[in-house]
BAFI-3210 file (N, C-alpha, C; in Angstrom, 3 decimals, decimal comma, padded with zeros to 6 digits):
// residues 230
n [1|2|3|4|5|6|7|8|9|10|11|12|13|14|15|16|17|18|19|20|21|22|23|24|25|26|27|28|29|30|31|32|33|34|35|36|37|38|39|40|41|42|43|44|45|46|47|48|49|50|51|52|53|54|55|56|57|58|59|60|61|62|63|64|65|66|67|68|69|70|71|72|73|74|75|76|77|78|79|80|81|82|83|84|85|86|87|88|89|90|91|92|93|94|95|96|97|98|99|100|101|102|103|104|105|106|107|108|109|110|111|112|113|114|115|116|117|118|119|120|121|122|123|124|125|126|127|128|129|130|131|132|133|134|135|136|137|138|139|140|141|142|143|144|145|146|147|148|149|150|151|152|153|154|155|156|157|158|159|160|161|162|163|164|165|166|167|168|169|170|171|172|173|174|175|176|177|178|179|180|181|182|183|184|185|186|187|188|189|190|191|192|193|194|195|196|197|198|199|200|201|202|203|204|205|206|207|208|209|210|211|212|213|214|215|216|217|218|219|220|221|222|223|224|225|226|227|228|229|230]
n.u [014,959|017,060|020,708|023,633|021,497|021,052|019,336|016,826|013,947|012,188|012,186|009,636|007,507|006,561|004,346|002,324|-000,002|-002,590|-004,592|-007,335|-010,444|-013,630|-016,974|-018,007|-016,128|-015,705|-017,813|-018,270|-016,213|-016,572|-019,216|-018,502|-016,318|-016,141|-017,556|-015,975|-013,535|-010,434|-008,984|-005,352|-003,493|-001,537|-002,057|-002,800|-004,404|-007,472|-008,479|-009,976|-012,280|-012,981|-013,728|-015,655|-015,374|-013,963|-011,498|-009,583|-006,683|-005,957|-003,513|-003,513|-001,673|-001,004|-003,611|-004,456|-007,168|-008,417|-009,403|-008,468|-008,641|-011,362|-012,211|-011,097|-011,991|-015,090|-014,691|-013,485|-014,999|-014,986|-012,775|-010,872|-010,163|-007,805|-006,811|-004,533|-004,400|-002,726|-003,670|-006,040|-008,135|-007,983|-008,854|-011,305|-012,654|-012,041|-014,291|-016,544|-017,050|-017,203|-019,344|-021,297|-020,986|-021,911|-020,206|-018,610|-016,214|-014,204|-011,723|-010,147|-007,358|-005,705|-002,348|001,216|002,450|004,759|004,532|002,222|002,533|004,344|003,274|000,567|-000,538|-001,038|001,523|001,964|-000,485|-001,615|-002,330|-001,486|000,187|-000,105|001,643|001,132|002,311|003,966|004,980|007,328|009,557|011,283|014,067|017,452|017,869|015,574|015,327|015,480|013,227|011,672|009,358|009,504|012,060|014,925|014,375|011,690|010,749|011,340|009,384|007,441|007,251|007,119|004,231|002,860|001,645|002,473|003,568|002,667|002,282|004,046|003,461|004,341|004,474|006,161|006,459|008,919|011,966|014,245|013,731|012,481|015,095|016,101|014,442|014,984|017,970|017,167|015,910|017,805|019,801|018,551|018,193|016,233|014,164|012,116|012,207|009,640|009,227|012,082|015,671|016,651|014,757|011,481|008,516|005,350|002,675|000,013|-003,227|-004,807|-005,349|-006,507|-006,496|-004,824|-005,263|-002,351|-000,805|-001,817|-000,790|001,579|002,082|001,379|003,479|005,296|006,675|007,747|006,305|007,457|006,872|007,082|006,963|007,044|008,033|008,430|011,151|010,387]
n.v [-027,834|-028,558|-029,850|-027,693|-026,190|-022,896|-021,047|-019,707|-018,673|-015,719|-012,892|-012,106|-008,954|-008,981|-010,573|-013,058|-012,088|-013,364|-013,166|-011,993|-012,495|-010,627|-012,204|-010,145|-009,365|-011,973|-012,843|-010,602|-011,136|-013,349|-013,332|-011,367|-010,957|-011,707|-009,932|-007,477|-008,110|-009,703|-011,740|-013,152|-013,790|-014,711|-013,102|-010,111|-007,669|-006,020|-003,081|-001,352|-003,005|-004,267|-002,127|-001,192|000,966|003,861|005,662|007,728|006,315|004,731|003,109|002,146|000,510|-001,588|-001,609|-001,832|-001,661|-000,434|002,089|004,732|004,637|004,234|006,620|008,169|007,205|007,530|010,234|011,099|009,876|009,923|008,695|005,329|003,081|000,431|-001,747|-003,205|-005,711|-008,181|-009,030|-010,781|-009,838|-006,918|-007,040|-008,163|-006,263|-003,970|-004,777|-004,694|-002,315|-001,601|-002,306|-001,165|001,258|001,892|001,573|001,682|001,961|000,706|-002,210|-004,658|-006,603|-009,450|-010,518|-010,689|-007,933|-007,331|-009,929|-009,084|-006,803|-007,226|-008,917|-008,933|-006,157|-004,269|-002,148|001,780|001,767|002,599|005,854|006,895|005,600|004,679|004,444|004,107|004,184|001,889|-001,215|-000,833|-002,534|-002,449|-003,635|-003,737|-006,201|-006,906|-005,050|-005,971|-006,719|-004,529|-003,289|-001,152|-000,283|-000,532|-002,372|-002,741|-000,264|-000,035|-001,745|-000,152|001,813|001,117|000,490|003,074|005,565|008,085|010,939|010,179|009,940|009,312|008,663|008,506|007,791|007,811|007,023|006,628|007,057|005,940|004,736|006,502|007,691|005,743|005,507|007,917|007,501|006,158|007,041|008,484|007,231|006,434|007,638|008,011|008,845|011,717|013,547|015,339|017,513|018,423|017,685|016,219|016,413|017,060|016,558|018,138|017,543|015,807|017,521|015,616|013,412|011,300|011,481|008,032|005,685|004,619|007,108|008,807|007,199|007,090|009,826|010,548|009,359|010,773|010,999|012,325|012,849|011,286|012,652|011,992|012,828|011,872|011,897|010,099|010,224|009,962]
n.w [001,117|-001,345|-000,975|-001,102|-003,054|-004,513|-003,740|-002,066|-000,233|-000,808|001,075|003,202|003,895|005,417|008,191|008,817|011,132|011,848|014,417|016,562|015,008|014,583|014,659|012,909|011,027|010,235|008,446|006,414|005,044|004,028|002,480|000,998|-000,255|-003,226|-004,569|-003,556|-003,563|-005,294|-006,954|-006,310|-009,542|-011,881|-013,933|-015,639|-014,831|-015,993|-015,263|-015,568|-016,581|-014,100|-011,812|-013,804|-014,605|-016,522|-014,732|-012,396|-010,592|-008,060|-005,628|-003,005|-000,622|002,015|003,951|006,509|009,015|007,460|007,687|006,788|004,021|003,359|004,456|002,069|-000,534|000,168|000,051|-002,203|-004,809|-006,986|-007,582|-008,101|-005,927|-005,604|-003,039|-001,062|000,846|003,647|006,033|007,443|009,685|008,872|006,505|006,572|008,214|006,276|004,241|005,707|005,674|003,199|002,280|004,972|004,170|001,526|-001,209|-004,173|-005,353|-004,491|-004,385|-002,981|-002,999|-001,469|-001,149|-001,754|-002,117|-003,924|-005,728|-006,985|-008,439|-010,033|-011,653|-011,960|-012,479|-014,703|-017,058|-016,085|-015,590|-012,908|-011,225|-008,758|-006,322|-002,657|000,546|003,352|006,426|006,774|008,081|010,265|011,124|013,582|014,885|014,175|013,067|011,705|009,803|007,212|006,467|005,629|003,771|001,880|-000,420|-002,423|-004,487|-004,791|-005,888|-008,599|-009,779|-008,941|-009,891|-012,614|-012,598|-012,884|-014,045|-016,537|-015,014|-012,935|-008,980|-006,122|-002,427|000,521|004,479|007,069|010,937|011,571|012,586|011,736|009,495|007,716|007,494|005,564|003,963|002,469|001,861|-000,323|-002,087|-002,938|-003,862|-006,731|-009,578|-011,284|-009,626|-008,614|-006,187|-005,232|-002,696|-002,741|-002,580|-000,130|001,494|003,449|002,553|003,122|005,432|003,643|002,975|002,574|003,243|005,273|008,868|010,859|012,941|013,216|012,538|014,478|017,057|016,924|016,984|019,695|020,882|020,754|018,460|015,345|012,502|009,055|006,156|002,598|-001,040|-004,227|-007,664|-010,687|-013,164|-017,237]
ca.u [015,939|018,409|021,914|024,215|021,372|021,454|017,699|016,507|012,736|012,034|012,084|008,750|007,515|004,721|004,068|000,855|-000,307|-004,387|-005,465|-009,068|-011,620|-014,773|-018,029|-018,780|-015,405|-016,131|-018,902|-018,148|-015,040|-017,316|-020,136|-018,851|-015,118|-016,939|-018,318|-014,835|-012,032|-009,799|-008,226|-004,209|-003,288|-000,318|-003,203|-002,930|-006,076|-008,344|-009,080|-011,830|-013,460|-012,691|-014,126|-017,092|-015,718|-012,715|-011,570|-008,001|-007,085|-005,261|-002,981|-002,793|-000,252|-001,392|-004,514|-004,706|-008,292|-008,800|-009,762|-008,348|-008,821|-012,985|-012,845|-010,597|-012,950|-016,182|-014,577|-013,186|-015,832|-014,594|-011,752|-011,112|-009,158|-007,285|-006,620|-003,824|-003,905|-002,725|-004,019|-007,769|-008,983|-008,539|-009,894|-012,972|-013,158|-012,915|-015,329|-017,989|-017,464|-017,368|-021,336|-021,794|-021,165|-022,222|-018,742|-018,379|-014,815|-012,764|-011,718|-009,066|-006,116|-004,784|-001,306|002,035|002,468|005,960|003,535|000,819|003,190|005,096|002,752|-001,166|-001,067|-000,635|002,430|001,341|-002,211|-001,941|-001,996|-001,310|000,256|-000,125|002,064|001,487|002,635|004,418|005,701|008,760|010,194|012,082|015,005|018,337|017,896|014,560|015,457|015,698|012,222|011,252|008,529|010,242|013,799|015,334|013,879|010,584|010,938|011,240|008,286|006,208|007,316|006,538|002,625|002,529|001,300|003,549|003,050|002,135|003,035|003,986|003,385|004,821|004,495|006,672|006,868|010,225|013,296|015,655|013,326|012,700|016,255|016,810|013,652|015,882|018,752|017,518|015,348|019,269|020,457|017,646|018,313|014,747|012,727|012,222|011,725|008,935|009,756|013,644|016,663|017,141|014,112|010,460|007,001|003,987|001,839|-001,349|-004,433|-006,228|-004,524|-006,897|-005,715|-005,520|-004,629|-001,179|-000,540|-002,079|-000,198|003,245|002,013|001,123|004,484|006,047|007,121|007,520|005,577|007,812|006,498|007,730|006,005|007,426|007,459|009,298|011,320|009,757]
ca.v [-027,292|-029,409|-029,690|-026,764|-025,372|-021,299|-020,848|-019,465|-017,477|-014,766|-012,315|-010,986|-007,802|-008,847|-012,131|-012,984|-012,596|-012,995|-012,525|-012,858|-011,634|-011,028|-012,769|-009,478|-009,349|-012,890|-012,566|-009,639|-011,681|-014,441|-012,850|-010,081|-011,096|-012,348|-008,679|-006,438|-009,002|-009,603|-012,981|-013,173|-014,572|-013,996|-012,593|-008,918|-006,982|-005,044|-002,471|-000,714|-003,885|-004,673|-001,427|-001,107|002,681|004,425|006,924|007,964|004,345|004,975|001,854|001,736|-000,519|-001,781|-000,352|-001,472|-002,039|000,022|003,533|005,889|003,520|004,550|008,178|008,681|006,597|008,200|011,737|010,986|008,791|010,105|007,630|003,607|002,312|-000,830|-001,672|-004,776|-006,007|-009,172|-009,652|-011,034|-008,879|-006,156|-007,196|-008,415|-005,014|-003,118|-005,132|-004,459|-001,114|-001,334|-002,917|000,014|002,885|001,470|001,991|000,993|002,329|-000,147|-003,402|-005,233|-007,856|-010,245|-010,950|-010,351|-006,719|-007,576|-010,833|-008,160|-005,840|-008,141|-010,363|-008,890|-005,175|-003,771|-001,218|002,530|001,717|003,201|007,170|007,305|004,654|005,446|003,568|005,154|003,658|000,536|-001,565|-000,324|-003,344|-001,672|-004,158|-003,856|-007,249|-006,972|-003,815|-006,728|-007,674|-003,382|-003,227|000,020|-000,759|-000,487|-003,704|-002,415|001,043|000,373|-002,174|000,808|002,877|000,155|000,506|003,787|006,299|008,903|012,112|009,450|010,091|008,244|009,151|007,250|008,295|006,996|008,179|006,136|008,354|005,663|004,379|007,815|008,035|005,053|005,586|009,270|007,242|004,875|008,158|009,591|006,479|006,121|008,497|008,219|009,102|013,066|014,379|016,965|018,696|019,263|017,215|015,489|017,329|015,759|016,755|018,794|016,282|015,956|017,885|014,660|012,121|010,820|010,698|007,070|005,698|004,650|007,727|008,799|006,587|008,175|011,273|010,509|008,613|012,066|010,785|013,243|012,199|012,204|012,378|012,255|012,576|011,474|011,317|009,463|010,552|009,224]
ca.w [000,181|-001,668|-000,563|-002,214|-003,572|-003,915|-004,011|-001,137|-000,266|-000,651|002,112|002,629|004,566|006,681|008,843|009,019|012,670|011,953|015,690|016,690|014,154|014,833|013,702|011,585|010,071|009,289|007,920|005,446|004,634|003,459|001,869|000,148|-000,811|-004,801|-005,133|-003,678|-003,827|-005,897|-005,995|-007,326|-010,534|-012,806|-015,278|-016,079|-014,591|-017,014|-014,292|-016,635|-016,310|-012,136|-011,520|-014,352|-015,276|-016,600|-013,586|-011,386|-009,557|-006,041|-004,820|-001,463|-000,133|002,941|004,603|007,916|008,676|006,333|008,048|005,541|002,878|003,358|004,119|000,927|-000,972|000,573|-000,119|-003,470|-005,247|-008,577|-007,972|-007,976|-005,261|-004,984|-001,949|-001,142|002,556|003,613|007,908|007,512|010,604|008,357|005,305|006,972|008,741|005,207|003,698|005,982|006,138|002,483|003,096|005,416|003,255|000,104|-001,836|-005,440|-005,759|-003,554|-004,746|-002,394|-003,458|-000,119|-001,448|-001,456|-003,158|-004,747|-007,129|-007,873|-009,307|-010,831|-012,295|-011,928|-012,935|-016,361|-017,012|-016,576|-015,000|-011,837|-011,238|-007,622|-004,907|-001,172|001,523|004,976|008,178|006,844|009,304|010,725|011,794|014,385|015,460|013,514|012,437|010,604|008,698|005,498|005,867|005,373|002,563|000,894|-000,453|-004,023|-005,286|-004,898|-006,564|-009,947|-009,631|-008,632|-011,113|-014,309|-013,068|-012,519|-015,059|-016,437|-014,204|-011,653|-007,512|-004,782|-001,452|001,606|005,506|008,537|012,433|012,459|012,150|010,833|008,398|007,182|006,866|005,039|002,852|001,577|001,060|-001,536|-002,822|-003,476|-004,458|-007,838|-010,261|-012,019|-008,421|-008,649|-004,702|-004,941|-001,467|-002,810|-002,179|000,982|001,987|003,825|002,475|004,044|005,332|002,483|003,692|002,036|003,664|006,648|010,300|011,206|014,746|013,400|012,995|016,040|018,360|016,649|017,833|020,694|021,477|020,638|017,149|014,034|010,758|007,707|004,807|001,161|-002,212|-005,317|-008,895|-011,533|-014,836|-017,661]
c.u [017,029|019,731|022,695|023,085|021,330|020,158|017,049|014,448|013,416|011,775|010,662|008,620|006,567|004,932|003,091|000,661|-001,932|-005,015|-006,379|-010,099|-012,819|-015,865|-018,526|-017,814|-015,284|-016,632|-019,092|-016,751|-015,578|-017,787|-019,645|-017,035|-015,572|-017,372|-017,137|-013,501|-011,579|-008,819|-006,482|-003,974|-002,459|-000,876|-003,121|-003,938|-006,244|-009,227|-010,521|-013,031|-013,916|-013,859|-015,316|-016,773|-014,312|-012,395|-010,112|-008,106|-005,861|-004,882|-002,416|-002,563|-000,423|-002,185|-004,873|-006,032|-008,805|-010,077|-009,668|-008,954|-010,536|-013,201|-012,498|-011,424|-014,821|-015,588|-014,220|-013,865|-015,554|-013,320|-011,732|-009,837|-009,177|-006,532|-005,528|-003,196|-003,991|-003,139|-005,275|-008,505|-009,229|-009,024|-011,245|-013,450|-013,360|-013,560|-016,488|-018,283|-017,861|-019,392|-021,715|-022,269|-021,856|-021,278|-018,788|-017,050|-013,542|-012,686|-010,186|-008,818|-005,893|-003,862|-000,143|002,220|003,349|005,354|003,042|001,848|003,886|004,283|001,117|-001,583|-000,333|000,532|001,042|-000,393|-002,399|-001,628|-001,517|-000,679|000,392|000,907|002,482|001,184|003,343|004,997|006,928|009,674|011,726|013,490|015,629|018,308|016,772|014,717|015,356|013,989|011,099|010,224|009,658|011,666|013,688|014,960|012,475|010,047|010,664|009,858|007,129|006,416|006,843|005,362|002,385|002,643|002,182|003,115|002,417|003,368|003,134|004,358|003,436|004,665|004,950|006,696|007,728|010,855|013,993|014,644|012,712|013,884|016,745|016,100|014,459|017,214|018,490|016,797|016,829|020,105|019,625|017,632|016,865|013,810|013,083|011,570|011,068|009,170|011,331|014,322|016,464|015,598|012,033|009,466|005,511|003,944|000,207|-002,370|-005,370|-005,843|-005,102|-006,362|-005,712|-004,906|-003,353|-000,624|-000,445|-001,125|001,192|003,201|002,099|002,033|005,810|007,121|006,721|007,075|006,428|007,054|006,963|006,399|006,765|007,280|008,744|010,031|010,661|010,737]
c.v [-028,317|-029,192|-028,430|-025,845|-023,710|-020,841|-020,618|-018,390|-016,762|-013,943|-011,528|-009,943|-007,908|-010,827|-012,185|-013,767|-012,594|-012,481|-012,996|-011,774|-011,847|-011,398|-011,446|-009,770|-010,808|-013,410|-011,750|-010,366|-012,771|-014,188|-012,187|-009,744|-011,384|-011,274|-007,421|-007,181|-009,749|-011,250|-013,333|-013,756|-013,988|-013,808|-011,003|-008,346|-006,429|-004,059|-001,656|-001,740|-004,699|-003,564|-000,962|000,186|002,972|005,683|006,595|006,773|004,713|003,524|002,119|000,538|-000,975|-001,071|-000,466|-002,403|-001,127|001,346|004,062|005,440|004,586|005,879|008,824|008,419|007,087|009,922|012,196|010,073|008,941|009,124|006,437|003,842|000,969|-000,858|-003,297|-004,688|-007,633|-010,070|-010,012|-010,370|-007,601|-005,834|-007,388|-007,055|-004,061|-003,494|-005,028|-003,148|-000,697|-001,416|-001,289|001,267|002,552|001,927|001,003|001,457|001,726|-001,489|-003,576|-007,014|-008,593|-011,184|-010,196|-008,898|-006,689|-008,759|-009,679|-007,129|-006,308|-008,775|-009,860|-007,352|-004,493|-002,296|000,205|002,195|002,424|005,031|007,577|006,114|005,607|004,131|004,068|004,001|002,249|000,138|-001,382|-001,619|-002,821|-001,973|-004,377|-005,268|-007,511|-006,283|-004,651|-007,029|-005,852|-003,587|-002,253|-000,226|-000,562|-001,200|-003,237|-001,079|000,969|-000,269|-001,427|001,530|002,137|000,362|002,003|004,633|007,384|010,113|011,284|009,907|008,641|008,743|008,270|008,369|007,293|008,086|007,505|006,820|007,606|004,933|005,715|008,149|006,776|004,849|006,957|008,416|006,440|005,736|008,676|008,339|005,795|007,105|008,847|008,662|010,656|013,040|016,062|017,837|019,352|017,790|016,966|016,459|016,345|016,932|016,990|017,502|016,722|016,294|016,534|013,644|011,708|010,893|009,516|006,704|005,174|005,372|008,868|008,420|007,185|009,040|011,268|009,469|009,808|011,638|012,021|012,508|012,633|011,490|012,471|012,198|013,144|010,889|010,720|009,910|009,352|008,816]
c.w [-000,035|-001,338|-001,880|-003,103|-003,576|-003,948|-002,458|-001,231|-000,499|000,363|002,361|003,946|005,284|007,281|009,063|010,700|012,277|013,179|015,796|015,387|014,660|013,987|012,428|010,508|009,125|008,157|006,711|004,812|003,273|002,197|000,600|-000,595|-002,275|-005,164|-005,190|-003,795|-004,851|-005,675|-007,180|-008,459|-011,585|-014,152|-015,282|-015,668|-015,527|-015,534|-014,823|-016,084|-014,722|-011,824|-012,419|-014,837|-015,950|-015,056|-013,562|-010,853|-009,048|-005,939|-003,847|-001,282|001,429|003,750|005,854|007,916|008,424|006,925|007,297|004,124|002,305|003,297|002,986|000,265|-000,819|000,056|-001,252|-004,373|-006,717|-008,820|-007,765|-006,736|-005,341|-003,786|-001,381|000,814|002,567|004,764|007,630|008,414|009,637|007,787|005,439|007,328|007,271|004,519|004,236|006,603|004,666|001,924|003,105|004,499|002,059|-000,941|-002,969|-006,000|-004,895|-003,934|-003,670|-003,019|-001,831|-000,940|-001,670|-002,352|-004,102|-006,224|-007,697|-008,506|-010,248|-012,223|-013,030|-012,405|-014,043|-015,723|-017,473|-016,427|-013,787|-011,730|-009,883|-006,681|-003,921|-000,419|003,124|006,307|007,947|008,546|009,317|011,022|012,611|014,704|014,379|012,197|011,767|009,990|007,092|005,192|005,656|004,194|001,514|000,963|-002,208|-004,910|-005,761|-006,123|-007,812|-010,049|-009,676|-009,800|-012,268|-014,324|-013,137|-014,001|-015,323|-015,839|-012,958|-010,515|-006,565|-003,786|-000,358|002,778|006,785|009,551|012,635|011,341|010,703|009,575|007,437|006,219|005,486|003,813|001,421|001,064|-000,196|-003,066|-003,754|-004,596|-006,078|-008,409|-011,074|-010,693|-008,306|-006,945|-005,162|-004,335|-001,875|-002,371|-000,806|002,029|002,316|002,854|003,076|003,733|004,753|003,466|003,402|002,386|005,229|007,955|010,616|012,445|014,654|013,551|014,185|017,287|017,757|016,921|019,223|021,472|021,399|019,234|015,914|012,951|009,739|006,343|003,460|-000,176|-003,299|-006,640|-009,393|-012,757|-015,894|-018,577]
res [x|x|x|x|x|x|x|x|x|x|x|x|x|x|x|x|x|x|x|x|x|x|x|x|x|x|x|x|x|x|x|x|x|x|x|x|x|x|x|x|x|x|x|x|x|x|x|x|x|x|x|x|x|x|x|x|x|x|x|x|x|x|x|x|x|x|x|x|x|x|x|x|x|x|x|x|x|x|x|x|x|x|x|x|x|x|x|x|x|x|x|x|x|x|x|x|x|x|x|x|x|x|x|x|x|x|x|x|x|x|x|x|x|x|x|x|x|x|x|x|x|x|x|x|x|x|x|x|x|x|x|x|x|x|x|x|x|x|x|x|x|x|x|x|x|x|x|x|x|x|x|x|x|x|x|x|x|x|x|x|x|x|x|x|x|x|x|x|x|x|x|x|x|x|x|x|x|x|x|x|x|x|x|x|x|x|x|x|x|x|x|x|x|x|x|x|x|x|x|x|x|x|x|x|x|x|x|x|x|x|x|x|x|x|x|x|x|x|x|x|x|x|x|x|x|x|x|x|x|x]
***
């Protein structure tokens, strides 16, 4: 960085820890990334033509290795998912589960979600985002590098279809809390459940072992689900 200049990164919301992968996730990483992946480019998708159909198209927002991702996808086949994860263990893992099952309704992105919204998906294309279990980044001093924040918001809202939802799920309190304040503080985000108020948790919304281990750390699940004025 040049002296004086004011140009700084961008803050992003994930660090890429890869880990160990294994030879399958390799392997399905390899193979079969040219048939479900998606590779970034400040080009506009034609999702009609990504996915081969017209249908409902689901953006989940980080899937993990991509547990729910599959049973939604296996249980809802009438819909497209995109799927945007950025750890390679997991991508390899939902690509060769995508193999497994034989799934023609999942296409996954690996890149930053703030580009792809920005840059890669048409206004008013999406009918649904999901974002369950972000990372919490727990310690005072990461709270900046949160995925969900005000910046993000409208972003979601430009792809999202009119009568489109968005459905988020944390087992941390203060990010709960800090997800309602920015809900209070956006005059265009309608709260389904009511004012200052959480959201049954979706009968169609998978168990996955994040949320698992929040249970089983004696953590409460909140949930929200939200639409937009148009």
């Amino acid at each position: 960085m040049t002296s004086g200049s004011n140009q700084y990164p961008p803050i992003r919301s994930y660090v890429l820890r890869d880990g160990r992968m294994t030879s399958a996730q390799k392997d399905s990483l390899e193979v079969s990334w040219p048939c479900y992946g998606i590779d970034f480019s400040q080009t506009l998708l034609d999702l009609n033509q990504v996915f081969g159909r017209t249908a409902p198209r689901i953006l989940e927002i980080g899937t993990g290795m991509g547990d729910a991702t599959i049973k939604m996808a296996t249980m809802h086949r009438e819909n497209d998912y995109l799927a945007v994860e950025v750890h390679r263990p997991g991508i390899g893992s939902l690509m060769r589960r995508i193999d497994e099952d034989k799934l023609s309704n999942i296409r996954l992105i690996s890149h930053d979600i703030v580009d792809i919204l920005k840059y890669q998906l048409p206004e008013n294309s999406i009918d649904c985002v999901y974002i369950f279990f972000p990372d919490p980044w727990p310690k005072k001093k990461h709270h900046k590098r949160r995925l969900i924040s005000s910046s993000l918001i409208p972003l979601i809202k430009n792809v999202l279809k009119n009568h489109g939802r968005l459905f988020i799920a944390t087992d941390w309190e203060n990010y709960a809390m800090q997800i309602s304040e920015i809900i209070d503080s956006e005059p265009d985000i309608i709260n389904l459940a009511g004012r200052n108020r959480y959201a049954p948790r979706p009968r169609w919304r998978p168990m996955t072992k994040f949320e698992q281990r929040g249970l089983d750390q004696g953590h409460y699940i909140y949930d929200f689900a939200l639409a937009f004025k148009n």
